[in-house]
MARRO-117391 format. One line per 2 residues: number of its first residue (from 0); their letters; for each residue x, y, z of C-alpha. Coordinates in nm, 2 decimals. Last residue first. Layout:
! MARRO-117391
NUM = A = X/Y/Z  ...;
***
This chain:
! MARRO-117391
227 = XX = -0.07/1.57/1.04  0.00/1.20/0.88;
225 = XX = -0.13/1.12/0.53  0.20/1.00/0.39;
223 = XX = 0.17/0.88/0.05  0.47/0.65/-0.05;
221 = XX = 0.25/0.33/0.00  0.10/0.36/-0.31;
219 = XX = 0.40/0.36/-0.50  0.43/-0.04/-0.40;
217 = XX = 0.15/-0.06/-0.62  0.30/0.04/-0.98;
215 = XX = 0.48/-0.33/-1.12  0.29/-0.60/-0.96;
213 = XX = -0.04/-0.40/-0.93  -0.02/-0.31/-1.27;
211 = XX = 0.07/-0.68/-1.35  -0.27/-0.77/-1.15;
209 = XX = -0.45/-0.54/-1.35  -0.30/-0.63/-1.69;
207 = XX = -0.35/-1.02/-1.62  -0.75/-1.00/-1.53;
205 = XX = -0.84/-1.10/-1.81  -1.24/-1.15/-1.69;
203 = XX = -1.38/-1.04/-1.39  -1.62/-1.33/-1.26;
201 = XX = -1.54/-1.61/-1.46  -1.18/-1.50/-1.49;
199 = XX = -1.18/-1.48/-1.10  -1.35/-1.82/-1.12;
197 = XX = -1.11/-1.98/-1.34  -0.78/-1.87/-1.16;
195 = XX = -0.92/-2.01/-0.81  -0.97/-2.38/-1.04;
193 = XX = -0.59/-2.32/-1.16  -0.51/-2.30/-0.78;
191 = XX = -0.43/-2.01/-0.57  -0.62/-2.13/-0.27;
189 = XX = -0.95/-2.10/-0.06  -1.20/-2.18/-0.37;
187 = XX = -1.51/-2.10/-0.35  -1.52/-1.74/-0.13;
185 = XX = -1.19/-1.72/-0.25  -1.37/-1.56/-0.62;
183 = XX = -1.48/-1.29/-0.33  -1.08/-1.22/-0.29;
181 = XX = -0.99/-1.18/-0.63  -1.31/-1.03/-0.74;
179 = XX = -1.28/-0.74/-0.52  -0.86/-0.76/-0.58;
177 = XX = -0.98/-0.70/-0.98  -1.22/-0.44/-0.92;
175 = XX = -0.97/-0.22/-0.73  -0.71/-0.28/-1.05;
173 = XX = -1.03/-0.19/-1.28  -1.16/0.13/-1.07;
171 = XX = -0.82/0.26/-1.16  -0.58/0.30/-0.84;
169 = XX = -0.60/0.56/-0.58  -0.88/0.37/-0.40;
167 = XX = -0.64/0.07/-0.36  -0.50/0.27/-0.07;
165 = XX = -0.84/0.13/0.15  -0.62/-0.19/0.15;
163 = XX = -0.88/-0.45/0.20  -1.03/-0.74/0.44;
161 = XX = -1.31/-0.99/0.36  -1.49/-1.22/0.59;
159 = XX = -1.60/-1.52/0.45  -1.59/-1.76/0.75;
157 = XX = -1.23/-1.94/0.60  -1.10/-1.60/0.58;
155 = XX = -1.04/-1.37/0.29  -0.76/-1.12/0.21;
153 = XX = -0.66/-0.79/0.04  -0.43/-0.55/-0.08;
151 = XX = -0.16/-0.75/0.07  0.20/-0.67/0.31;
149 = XX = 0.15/-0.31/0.33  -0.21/-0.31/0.44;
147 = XX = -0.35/-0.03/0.57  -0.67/-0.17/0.65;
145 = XX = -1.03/-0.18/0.55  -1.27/-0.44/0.69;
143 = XX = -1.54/-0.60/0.49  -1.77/-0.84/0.61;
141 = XX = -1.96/-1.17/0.55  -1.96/-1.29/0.20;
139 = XX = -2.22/-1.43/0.04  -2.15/-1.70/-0.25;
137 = XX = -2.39/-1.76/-0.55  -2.07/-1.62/-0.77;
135 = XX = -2.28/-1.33/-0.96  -2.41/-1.21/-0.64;
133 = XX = -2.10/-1.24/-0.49  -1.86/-1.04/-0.79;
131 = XX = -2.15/-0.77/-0.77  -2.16/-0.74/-0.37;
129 = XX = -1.79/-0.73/-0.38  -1.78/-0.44/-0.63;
127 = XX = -1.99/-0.25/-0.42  -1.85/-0.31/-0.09;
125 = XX = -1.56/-0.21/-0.27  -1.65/0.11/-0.39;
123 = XX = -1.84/0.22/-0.11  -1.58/0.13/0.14;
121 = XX = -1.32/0.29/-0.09  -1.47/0.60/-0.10;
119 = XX = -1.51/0.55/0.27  -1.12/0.55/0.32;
117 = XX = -1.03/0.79/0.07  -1.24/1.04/0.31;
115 = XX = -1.06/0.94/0.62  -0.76/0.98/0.45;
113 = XX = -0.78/1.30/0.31  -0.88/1.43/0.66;
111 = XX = -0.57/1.30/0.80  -0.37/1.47/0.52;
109 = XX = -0.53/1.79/0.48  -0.36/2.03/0.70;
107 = XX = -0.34/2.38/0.61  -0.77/2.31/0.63;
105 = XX = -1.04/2.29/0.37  -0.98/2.02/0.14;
103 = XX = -1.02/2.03/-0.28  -0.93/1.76/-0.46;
101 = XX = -0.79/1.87/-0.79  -0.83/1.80/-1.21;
99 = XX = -1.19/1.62/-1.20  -1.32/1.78/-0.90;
97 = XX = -1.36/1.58/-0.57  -1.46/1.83/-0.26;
95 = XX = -1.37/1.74/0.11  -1.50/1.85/0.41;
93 = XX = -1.63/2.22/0.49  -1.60/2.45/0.19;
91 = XX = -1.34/2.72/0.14  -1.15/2.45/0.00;
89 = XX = -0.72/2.42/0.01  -0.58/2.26/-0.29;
87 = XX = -0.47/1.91/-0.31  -0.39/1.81/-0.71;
85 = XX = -0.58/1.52/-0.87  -0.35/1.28/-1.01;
83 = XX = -0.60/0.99/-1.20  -0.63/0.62/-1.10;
81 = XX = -0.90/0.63/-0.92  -0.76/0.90/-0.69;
79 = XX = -0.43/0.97/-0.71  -0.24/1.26/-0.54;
77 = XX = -0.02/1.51/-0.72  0.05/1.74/-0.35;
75 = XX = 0.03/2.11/-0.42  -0.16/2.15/-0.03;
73 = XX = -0.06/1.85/0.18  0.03/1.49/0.18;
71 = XX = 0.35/1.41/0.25  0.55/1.23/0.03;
69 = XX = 0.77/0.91/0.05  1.05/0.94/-0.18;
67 = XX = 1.10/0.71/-0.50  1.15/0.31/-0.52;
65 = XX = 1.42/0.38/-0.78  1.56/0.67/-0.54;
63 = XX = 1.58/0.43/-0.23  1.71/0.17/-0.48;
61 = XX = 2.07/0.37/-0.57  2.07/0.56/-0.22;
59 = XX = 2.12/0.22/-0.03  2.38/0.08/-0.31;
57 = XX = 2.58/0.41/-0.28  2.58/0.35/0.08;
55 = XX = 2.67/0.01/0.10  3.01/0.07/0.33;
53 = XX = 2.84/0.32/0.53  2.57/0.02/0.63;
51 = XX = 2.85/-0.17/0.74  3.00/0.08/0.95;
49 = XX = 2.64/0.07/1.11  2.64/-0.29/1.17;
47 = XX = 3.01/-0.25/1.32  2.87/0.08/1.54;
45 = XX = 2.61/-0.14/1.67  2.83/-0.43/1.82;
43 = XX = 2.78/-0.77/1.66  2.67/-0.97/2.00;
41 = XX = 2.32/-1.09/1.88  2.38/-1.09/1.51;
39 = XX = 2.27/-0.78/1.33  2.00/-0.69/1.12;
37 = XX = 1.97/-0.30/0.96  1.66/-0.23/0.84;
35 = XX = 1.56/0.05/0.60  1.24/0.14/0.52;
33 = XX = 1.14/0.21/0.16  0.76/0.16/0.16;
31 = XX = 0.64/-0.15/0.00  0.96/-0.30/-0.15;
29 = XX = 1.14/-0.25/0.20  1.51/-0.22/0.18;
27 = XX = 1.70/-0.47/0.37  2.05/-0.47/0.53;
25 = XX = 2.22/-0.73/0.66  2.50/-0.83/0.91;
23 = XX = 2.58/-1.20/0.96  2.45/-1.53/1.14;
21 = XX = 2.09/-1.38/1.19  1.94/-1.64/1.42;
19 = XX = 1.90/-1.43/1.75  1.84/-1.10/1.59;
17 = XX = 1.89/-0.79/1.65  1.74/-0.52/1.47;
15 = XX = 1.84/-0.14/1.41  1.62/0.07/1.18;
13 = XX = 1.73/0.28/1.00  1.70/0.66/0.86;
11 = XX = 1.87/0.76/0.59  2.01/1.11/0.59;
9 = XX = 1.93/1.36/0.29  2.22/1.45/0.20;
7 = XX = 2.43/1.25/0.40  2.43/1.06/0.77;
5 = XX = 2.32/0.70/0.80  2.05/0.75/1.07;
3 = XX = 1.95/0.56/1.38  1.59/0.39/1.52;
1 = XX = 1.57/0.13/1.74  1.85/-0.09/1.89;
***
């Protein structure tokens, strides 16, 4: 099990899983960041999965290149930041400097630096919108904790704590408002119901385009790499 590759130009890398209820071979492509995993019944033997997975080739490369390749962060990278691509160039300055058409980071490697900085950004955008959305609701929250989600942008418990993806930085301030409001509008009413609808409308307004952009452009969010 673990990690193989489907040889070509490039190679695809997948990951081997067995599985105890899996009655047949399957392969999945990940929505949220284009891993491949290959299932397999408990006593398929690994080079009949991986025959398999030559067989659907063509179909693997077809919806890895609709999803688009992850990227590496590092100097000439397009990276969004509030919804606009700001270019990484290397600083002379310590830290990290936001200009309108390029982020500037000193350093060959930028990426985990990057990251921590999107993070707080986020923190302080969030923690803003949250305490507007709460204040306006009547309802405090408890916490915020940023992740990086790939399964949600955000969440709340039954206490009131709220959890984000700090990726939603690199969206417009209007698709990060939205999941603030989302998940604070939670805060009275713990479901999806048309009563939940009414208070995120009550405390954003339309909120359809945002959470269509999120529907149809998140998943590229995930394709930023950030590692060293």
């Amino acid at each position: 099990m673990g990690q193989h590759h489907l040889p070509g130009n490039p190679p695809i890398p997948l990951i081997l899983r067995r599985s105890a209820q899996a009655k047949r071979i399957s392969l999945r492509v990940s929505s949220l960041d284009g891993r491949v995993t290959l299932t397999l019944p408990r006593r398929v033997p690994e080079r009949e999965a991986l025959a398999f997975a030559a067989e659907k080739e063509d179909w693997l490369r077809h919806h890895l290149a609709r999803q688009g390749a992850a990227e590496a962060v590092g100097p000439g990278t397009l990276l969004p930041v509030e919804g606009f691509p700001r270019q990484v160039v290397a600083g002379t300055r310590r830290g990290v400097r936001l200009l309108p058409d390029r982020i500037e980071v000193a350093g060959t490697a930028p990426g985990p630096r990057l990251a921590a900085w999107l993070r707080e950004l986020a923190r302080d955008r969030l923690s803003a919108a949250c305490d507007r959305h709460s204040a306006a609701l009547g309802l405090p929250y408890a916490r915020i904790t940023l992740r990086d989600t790939r399964s949600r942008w955000g969440s709340c418990t039954q206490d009131g704590a709220l959890m984000f993806s700090w990726r939603l930085i690199m969206a417009a301030p209007e698709v990060l408002d939205y999941v603030a409001a989302h998940e604070v509008a939670h805060l009275a009413e713990m479901n999806h119901s048309p009563d939940f609808w009414n208070v995120v409308t009550q405390l954003y307004g339309d909120y359809a385009p945002a959470r269509a952009w999120l529907r149809r452009e998140g998943n590229a969010l995930h394709r930023y790499r950030f590692d060293p």
